[in-house]
N, C-alpha and C positions, 0 to 999 in steps of 0.2 A: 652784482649777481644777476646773470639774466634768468626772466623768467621762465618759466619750464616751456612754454607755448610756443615759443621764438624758436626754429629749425635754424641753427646754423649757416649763413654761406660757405659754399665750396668754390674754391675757384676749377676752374678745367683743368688746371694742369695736377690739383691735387684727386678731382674725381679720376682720371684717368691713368693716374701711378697705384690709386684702390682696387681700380676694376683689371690694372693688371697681373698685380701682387693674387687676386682672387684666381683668374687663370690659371698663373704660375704654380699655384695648390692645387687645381683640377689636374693640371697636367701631371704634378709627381706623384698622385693618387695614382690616377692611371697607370704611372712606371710602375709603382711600389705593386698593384694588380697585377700586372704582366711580371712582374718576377713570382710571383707565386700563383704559378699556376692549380687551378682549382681541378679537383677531381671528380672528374660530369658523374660519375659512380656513385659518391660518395650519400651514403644515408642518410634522409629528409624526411620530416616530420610529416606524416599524415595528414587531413583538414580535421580531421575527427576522430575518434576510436574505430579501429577496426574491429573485426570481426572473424576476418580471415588475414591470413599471413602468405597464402601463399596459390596458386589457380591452377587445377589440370584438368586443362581438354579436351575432351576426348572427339573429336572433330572426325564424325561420321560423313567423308567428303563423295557426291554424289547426289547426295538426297534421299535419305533413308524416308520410306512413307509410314507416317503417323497412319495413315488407313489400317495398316497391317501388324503396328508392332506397340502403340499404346492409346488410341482414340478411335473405338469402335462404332460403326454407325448403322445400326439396322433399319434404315431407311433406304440402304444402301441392295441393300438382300434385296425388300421387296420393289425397288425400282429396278433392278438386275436388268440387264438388257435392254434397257430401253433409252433415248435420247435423254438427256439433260433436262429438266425440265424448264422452260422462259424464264421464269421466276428466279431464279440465280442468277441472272444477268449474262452478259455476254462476256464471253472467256478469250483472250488470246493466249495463244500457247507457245512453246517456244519448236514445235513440230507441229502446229496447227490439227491438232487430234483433239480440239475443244466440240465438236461435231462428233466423237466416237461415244458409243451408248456404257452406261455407269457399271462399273466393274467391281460387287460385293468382294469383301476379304474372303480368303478361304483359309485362314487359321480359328484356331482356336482358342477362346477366350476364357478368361478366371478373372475373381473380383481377389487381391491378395491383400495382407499387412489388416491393420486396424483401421485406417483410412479407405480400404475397399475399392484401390485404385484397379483398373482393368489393364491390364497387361495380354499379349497372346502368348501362343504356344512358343514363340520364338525367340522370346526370353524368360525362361523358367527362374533362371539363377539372380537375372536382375531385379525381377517380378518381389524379390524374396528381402529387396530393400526398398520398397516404396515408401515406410513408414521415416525413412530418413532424409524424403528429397521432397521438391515441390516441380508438380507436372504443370509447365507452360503450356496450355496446350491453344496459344491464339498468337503465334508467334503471327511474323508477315515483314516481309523485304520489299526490294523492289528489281532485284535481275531478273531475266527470262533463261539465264546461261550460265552454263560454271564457272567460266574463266569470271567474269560479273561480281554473281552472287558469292564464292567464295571467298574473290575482296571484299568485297563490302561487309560479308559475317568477319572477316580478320581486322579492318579498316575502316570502314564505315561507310565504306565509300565505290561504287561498282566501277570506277574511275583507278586508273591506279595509281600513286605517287602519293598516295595519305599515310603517315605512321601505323602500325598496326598495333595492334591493344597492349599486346606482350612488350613493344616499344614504349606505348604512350606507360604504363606503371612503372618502364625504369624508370623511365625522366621525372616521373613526378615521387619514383619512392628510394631509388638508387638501389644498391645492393646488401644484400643481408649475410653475404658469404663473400670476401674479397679472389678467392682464390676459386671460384666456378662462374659460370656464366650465371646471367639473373633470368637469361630468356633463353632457353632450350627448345629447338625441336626437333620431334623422333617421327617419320614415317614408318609405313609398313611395306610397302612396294614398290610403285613406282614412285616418278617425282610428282609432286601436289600441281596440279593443274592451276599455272600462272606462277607458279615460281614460286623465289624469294621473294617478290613484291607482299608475299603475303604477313612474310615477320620482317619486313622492311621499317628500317626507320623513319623512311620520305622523308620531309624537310627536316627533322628534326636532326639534331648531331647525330652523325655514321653511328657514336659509340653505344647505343642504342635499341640497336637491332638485333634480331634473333642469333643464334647460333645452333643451328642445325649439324647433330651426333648421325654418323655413319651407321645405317640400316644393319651390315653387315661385319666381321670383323671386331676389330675394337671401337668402340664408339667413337674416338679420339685418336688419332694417329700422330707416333711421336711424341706423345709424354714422356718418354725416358730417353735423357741424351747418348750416344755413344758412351761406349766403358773411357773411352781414347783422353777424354773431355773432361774436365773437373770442372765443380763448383763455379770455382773463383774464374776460371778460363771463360765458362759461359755467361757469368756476368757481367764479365769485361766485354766477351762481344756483344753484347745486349746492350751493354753500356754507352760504348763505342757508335753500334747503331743507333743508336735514339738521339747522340749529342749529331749525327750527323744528319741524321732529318729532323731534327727541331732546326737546326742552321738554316735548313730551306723552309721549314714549316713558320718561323718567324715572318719571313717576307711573305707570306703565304695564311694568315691570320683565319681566312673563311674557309681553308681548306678541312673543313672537318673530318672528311675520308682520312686524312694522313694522323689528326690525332687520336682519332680510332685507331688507327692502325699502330700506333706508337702504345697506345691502353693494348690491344690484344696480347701485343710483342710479352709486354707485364704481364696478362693475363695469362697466357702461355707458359712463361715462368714460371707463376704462382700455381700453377695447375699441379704441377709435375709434384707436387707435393701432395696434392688432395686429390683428384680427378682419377685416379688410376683405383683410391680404393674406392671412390664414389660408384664408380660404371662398373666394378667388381662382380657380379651377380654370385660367385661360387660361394661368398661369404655367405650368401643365405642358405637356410634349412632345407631340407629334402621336400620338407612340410611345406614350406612357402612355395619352394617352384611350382608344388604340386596344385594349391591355391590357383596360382594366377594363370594354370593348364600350359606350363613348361613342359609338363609330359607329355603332351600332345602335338603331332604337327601340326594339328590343324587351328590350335588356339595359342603355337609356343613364342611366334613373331609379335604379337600383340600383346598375347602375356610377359616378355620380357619388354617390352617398354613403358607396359603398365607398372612392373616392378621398378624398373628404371626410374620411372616417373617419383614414384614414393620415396627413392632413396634419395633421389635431387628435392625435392621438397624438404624431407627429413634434415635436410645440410644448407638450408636457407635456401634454393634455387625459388626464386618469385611467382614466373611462370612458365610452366612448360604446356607443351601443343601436342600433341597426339593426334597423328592421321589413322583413320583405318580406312580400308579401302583408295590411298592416295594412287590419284589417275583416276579418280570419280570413278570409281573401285562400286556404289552404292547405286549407278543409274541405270537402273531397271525400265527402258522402252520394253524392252522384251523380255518372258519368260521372269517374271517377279520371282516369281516362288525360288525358282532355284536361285537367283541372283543373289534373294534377302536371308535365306537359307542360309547360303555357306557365310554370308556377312555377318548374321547373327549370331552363327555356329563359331567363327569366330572370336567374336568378343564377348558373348555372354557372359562366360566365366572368368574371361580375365576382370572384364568389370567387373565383376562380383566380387569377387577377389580383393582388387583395388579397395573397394568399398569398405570389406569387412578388414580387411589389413589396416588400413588408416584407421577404421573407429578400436582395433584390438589395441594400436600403438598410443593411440589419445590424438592421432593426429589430425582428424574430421573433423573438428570443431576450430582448428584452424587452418584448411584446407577447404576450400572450395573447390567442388567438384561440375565441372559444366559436360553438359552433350547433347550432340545435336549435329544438324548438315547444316549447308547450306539455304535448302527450303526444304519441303515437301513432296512428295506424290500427287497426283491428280485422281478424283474420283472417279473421272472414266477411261477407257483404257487406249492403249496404244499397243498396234500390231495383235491385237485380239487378247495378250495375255501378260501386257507391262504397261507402266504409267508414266504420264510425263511429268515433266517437273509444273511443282504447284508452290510459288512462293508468297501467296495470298494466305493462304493458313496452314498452319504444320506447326510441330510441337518439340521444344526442348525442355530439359530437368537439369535444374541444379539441386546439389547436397553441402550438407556440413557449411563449414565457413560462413556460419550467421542467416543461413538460409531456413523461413521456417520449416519446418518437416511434416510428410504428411500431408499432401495438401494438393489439389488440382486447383491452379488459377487458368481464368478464363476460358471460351471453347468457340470450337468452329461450329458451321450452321448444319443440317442436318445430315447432308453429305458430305461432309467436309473439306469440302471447296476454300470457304473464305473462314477468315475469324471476326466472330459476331460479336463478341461478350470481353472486355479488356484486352482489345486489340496490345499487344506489343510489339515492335519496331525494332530493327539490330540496335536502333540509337539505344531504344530503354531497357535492352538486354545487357549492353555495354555501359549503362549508367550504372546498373543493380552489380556487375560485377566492380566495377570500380569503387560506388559505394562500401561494401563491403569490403573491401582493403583500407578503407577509410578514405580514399578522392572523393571529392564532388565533382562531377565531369566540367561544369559550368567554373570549377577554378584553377582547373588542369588547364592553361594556357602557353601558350606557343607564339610569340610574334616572329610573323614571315609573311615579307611581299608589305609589309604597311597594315597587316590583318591579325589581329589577335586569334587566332586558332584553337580549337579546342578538341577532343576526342567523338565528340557527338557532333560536329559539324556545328551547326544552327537546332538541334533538335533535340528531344528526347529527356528521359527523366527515369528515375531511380522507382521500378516497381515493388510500389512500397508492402503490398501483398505478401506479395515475396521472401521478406526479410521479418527476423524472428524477433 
């Protein structure tokens, strides 16, 4: 018997028929993998409990000024007119109007809810849910410009070719409805300044990426096949296509655009079943159009995508994006007043609507609700009677979805320049919502290029304020 201490010899010829035998099992792994292809979609555990189930955006794109619609600054009154004072430091701008003298709001202000948050005249309807949301009011980026900062509030990044947020929660949470998109998005006018790069899925898999519903018409074009075309017909040709680009998609393993493309072909499919009563609006009440200001011209474009929005959430849709003002629709150089006017007059009521619609149905509490621009307004003015963009401090609200309620965190400095007091960064606005669906941004990971990647870049943190 040898004793236990004594390691066997091997000769070469038997270490070398072991370490190939080991191979030969790597390798049929591998084969046994590639026949069963996995489904990037497919539904994935959170890091932790969520909070929220599902994110709508309401993506005020331009730069809506916190001066005028929820961070009042009477300092602002009585410096009226006059130069910036040293003491703020020095300002670049992105029209160099850091040199124009400080330009008080001219609305009208109320303290509203039990929280006694200050709202102006220009959201009445909103004003009317304060007690349900928590005011960011020390947001801060780093563009000078829209094409920029609107990446970077989507992406993280003022750069373009990074995932964008609505991308980074498929990949980390897949889909909660096999037969609708997980990332939806709806404009109101034009196209969103910078494209699709903004629900782009950048390095990560094609299949990933937004899917932006048509403004106009049916949201979806071609959900129902020809009368000509049966069932069985069209999933032979579906069939047929897919065996025929997987033959090339094989030789072709990094092509990820093409496995996307092979997932929509499905998705498309699968639609034609649910998507037609999803994007349905007639289904709803007289009462609800009336809610979200479907009766109105002037609020019925925004209100049907706000209703839009809730009935895609309602049906597992993950995240959907909401433009107003798309084509920086919000950026008031000149003439504020009228600019943020008809902007407000727009949305107020359909968000209010949205708001009070979600908490009637129970669905706020699993529904996070974000808004916000890109930055800010500037305190002093441009062209005598507009403001430039300020992405040093400016103020977004989130609601519902594990958000505490009620509540103003941090604030800008007396003129509302910079944010003083719990500075927040897109990184840690994008950890807080991520959080909330249950990611840690720090283990939402991506390898690309030899780089572990993550949705926060190198930065950022979950404002823990914030969350209830």
């Amino acid at each position: 018997m040898k004793p236990e201490h004594v390691i066997p010899v091997r000769s070469r010829r038997e270490f070398l028929m072991r370490s190939c035998g080991g191979l030969g099992a790597l390798a049929v792994s591998s084969m046994l993998q590639a026949a069963r292809p996995v489904d990037p979609l497919a539904p994935k555990k959170p890091d932790h409990t969520p909070t929220a189930k599902s994110v709508i955006w309401l993506f005020m794109e331009g730069g809506p000024s916190h001066l005028d619609i929820f961070d009042p600054k009477p300092e602002l009154v009585r410096l009226a007119g006059q130069p910036m004072p040293a003491s703020f430091g020095k300002v670049i701008t992105a029209m160099g109007t850091a040199s124009n003298t400080l330009m008080p709001s001219s609305r009208t202000w109320k303290q509203y809810g039990e929280s006694g948050m200050w709202v102006s005249d220009w959201y009445p309807n909103v004003a009317q849910h304060v007690d349900e949301m928590t005011m960011l009011q020390s947001c801060w980026a780093d563009g000078l410009n829209h094409v920029g900062s609107v990446c970077q509030m989507n992406t993280g990044s003022i750069l373009a070719g990074r995932p964008s947020m609505g991308a980074w929660v498929t990949y980390g949470l897949g889909t909660a409805n096999n037969n609708l998109p997980t990332f939806v998005i709806l404009t109101d006018a034009a196209e969103v300044v910078g494209g699709s790069k903004n629900w782009s899925s950048g390095f990560l898999p094609a299949s990933f990426q937004g899917t932006q519903l048509r403004r106009e018409g049916p949201p979806v074009l071609d959900l129902a096949p020809p009368d000509s075309i049966g069932a069985d017909q069209q999933r032979g040709r579906l069939d047929l296509l897919n065996s025929l680009n997987r033959h090339y998609g094989d030789k072709k393993p990094e092509d990820t655009e093409l496995e996307a493309r092979l997932n929509s072909y499905e998705l498309a499919y699968r639609m034609q079943s649910s998507a037609p009563e999803a994007v349905d609006l007639t289904k709803e009440s007289e009462a609800t159009h009336k809610l979200y200001g479907m009766d109105n011209d002037v609020t019925a474009q925004f209100g049907k995508n706000c209703l839009l929005a809730r009935r895609l959430v309602e049906r597992g849709v993950r995240f959907v994006e909401l433009y107003s003002g798309s084509g920086s629709g919000w950026d008031a150089h000149n003439d504020l007043d009228k600019n943020h006017g008809r902007r407000c007059q727009e949305t107020d009521v359909p968000i209010a609507g949205l708001l009070t619609d979600l908490k009637a149905r129970g669905l706020l509490d699993s529904t996070l609700v974000v808004w916000g621009g890109e930055f800010g307004r500037t305190p002093f003015n441009e062209k005598g009677n507009g403001r430039d963009h300020n992405p040093w401090g400016f103020t977004m609200w989130m609601a519902g979805g594990g958000i505490k309620p009620g509540q103003v965190v941090g604030k800008t400095d007396e003129i509302g320049l910079r944010a003083v007091e719990r500075p927040s960064h897109v990184h840690d606005i994008h950890a807080t919502i991520l959080w909330c669906l249950g990611l840690d941004h720090v283990k939402v990971t991506y390898l690309h290029n030899g780089r572990s990647e993550r949705p926060t870049i190198v930065s950022g943190e979950p404002i823990r304020e914030m969350l209830g």
